[in-house]
Backbone as CSV, one residue per row, in Angstrom:
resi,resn,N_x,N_y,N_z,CA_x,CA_y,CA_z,C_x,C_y,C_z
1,UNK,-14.715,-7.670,-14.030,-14.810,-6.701,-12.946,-13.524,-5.876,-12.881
2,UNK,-13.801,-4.668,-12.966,-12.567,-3.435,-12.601,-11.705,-3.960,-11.263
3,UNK,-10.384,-4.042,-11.623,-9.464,-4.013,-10.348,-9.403,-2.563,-9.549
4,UNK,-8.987,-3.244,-8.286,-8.668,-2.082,-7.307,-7.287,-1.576,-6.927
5,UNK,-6.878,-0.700,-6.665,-6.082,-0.288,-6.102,-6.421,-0.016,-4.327
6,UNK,-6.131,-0.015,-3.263,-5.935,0.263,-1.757,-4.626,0.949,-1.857
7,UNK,-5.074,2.070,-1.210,-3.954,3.041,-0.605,-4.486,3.426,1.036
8,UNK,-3.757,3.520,1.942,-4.085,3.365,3.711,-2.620,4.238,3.694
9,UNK,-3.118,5.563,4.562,-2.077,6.347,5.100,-3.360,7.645,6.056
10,UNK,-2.669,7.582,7.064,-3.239,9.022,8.466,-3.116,10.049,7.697
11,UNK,-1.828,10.313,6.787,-1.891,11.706,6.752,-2.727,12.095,5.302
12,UNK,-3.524,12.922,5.627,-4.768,13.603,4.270,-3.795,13.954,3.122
13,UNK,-2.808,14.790,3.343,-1.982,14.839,2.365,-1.368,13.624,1.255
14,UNK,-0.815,12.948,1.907,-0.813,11.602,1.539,-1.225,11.234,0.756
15,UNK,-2.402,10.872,1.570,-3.492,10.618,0.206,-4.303,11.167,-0.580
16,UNK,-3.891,12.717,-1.118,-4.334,13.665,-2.160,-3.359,13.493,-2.941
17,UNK,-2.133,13.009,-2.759,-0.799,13.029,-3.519,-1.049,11.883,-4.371
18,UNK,-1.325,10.642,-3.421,-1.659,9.235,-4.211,-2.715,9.315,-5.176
19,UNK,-3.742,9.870,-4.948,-4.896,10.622,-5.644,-4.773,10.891,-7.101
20,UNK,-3.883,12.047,-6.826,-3.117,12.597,-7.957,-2.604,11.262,-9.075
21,UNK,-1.536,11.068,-8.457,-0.814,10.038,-8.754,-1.215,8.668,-9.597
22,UNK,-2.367,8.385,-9.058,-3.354,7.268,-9.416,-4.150,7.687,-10.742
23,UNK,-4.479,9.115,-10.752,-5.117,9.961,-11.979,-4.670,9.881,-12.940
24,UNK,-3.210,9.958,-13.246,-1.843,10.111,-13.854,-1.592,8.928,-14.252
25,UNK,-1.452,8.003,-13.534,-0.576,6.535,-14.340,-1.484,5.318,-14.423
26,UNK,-2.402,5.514,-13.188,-3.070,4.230,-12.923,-4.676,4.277,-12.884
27,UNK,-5.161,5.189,-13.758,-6.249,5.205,-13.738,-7.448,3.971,-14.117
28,UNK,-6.856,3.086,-15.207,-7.578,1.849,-15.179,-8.216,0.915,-13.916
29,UNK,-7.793,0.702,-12.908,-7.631,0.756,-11.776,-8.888,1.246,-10.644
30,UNK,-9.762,1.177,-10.083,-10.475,1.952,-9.129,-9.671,2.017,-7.945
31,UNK,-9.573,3.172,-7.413,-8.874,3.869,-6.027,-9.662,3.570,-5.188
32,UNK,-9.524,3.092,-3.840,-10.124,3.139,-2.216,-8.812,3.805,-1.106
33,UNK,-9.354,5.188,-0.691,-8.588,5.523,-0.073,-8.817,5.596,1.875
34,UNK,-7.912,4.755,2.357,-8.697,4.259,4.165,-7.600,5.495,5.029
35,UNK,-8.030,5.765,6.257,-7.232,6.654,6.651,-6.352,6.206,8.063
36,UNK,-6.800,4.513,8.625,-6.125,3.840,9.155,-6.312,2.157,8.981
37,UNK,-5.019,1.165,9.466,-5.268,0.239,8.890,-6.509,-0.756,9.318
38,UNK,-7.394,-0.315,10.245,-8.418,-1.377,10.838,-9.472,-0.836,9.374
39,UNK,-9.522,0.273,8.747,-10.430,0.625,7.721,-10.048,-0.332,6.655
40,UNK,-8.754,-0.369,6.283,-7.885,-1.257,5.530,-8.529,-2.413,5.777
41,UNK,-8.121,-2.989,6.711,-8.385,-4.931,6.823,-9.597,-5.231,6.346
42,UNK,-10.982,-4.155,6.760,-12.701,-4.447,6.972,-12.383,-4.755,5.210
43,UNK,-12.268,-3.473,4.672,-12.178,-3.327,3.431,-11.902,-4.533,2.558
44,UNK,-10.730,-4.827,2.855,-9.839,-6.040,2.396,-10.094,-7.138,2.231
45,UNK,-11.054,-7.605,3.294,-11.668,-8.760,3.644,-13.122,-8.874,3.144
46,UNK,-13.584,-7.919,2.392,-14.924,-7.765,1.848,-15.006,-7.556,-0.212
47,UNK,-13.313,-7.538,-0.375,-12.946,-6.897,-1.488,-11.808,-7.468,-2.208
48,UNK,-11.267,-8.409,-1.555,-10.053,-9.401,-1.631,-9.905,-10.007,-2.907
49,UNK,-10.937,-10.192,-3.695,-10.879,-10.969,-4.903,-10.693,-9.797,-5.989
50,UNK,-11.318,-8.778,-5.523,-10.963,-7.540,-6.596,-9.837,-6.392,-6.564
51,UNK,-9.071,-6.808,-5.983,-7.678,-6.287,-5.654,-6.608,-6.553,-6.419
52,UNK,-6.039,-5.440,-6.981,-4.967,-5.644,-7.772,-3.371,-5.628,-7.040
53,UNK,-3.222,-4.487,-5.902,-2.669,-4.225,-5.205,-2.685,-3.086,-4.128
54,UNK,-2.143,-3.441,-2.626,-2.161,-2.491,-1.684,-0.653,-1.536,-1.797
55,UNK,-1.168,-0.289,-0.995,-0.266,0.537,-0.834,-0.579,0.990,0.468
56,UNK,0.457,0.988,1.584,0.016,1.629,2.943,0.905,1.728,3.409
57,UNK,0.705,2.568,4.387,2.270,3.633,5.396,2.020,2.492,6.328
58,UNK,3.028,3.030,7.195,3.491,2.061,8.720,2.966,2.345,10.000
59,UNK,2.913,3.452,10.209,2.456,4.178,10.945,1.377,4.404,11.316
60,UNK,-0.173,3.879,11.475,-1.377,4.441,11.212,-2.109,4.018,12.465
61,UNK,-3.399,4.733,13.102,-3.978,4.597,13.693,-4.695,3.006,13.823
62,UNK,-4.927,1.928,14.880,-5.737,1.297,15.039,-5.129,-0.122,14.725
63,UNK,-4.172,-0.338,13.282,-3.351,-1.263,13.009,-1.933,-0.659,12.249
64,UNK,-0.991,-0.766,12.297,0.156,-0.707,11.165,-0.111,-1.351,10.335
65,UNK,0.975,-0.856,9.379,0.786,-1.735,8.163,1.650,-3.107,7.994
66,UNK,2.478,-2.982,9.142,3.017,-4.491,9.456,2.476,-5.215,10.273
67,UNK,1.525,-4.577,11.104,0.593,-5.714,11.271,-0.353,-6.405,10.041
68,UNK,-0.777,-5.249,9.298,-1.385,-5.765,8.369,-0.795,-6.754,7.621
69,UNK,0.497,-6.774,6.867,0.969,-6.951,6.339,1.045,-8.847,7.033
70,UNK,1.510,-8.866,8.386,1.872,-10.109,8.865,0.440,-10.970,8.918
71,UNK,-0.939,-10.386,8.762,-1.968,-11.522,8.783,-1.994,-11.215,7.450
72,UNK,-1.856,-11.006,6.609,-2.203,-10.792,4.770,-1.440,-11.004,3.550
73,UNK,-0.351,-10.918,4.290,1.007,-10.501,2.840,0.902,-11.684,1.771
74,UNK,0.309,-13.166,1.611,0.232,-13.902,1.080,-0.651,-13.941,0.122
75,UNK,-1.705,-12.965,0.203,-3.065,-13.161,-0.810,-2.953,-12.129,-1.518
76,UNK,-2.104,-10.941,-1.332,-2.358,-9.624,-2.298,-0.906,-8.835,-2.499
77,UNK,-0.544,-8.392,-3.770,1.291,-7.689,-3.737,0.383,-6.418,-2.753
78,UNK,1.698,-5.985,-2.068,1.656,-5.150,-0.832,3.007,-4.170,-1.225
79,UNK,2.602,-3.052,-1.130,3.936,-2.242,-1.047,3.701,-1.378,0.383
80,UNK,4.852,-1.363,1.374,4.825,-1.103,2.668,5.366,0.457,2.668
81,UNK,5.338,1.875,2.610,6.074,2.626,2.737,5.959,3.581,4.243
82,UNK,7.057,3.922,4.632,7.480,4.142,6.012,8.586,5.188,5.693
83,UNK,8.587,6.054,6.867,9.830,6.736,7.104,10.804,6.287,8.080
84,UNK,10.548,5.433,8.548,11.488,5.151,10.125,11.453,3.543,10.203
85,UNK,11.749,2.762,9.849,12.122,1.458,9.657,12.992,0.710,10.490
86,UNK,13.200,0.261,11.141,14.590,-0.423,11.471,14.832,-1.460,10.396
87,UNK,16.152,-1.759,10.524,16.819,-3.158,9.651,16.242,-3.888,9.582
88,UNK,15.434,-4.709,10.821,15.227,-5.882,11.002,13.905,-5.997,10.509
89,UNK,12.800,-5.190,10.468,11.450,-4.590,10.184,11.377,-4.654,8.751
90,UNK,12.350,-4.386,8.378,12.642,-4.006,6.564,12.844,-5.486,6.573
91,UNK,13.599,-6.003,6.378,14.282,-7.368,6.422,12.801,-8.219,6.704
92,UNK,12.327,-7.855,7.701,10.790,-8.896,7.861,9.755,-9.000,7.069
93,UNK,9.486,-7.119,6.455,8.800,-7.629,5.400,9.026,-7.903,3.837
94,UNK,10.422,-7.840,4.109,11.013,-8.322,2.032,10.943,-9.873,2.325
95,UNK,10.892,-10.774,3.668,10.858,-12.176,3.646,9.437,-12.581,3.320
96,UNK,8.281,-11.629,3.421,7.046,-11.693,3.495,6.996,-11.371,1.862
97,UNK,8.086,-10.832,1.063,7.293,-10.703,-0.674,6.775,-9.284,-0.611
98,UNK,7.239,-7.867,0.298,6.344,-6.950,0.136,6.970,-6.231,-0.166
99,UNK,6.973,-5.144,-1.202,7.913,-4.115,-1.203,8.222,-3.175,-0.616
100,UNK,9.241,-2.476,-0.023,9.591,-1.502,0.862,9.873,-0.297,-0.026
101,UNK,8.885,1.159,0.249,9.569,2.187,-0.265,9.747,3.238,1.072
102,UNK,10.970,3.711,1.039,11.226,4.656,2.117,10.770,6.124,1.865
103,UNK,10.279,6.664,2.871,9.481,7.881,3.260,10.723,8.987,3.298
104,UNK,11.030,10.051,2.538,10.237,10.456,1.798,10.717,10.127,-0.239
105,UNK,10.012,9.811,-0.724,10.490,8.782,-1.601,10.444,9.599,-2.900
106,UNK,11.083,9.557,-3.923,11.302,10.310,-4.659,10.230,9.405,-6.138
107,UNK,9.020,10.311,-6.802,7.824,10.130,-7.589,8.350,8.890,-8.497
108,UNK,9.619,8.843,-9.373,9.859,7.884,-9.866,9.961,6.285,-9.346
109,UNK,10.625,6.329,-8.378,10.779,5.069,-7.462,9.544,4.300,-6.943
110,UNK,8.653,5.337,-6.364,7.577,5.260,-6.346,6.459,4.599,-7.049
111,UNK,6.308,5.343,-8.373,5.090,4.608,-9.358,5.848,3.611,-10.140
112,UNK,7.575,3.174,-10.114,8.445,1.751,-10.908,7.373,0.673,-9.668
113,UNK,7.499,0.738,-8.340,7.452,-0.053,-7.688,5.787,-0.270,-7.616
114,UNK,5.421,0.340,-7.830,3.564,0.502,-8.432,3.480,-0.657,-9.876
115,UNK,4.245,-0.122,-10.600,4.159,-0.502,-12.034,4.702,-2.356,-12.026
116,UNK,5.777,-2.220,-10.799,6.235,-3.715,-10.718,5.445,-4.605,-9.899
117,UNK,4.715,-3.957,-9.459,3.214,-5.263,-8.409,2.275,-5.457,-9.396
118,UNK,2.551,-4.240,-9.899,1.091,-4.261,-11.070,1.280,-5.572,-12.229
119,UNK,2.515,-5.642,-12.034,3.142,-6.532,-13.511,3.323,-5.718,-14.997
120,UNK,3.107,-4.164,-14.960,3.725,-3.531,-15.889,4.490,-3.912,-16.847
């Protein structure tokens, strides 16, 4: 069975960029793109075995992604990206195993930290 990729971010842009992005490096892969994290979890929980790895902002309608992150971070690599973080938030979820990329993040940093959940 084809692995998945999950990407969860509000803003449409966002996720035309990841889109892109996914076209480009990670196309082996099937894309699901949610536009807040309660779309995320349903998803997740119906799809869990075919998951390669998540990608989701912080910020999103209905759940964050640190909420998500705090009922889930154990069953799937998670990369968390955010613009506005505090210390301690960052710090909570690198104890959880998830990777942190900061908003606004420059394309390389980006698809290394893609490529390193992936096991690249």
């Amino acid at each position: 069975m084809e692995k998945k990729i999950f990407y969860a971010d509000d803003e449409e842009s966002l996720r035309e960029m990841y889109e892109q992005i996914h076209r480009t490096y990670f196309k082996d892969y099937t894309l699901e793109l949610f536009e807040d994290g309660k779309k995320l979890e349903e998803s997740f929980l119906e799809n869990e075995d075919d998951l390669a790895l998540i990608v989701t902002d912080n910020n999103m309608p209905k759940m964050t992604g640190l909420e998500f992150i705090r009922k889930h971070y154990s069953k799937i690599p998670i990369i968390l990206c955010s613009a506005n973080l505090d210390t301690s938030k960052i710090q909570e979820i690198e104890s959880y195993g998830v990777d942190y990329v900061e908003k606004p993040f420059g394309l390389n940093i980006f698809i290394e930290s893609i490529r390193k959940n992936l096991k690249f």
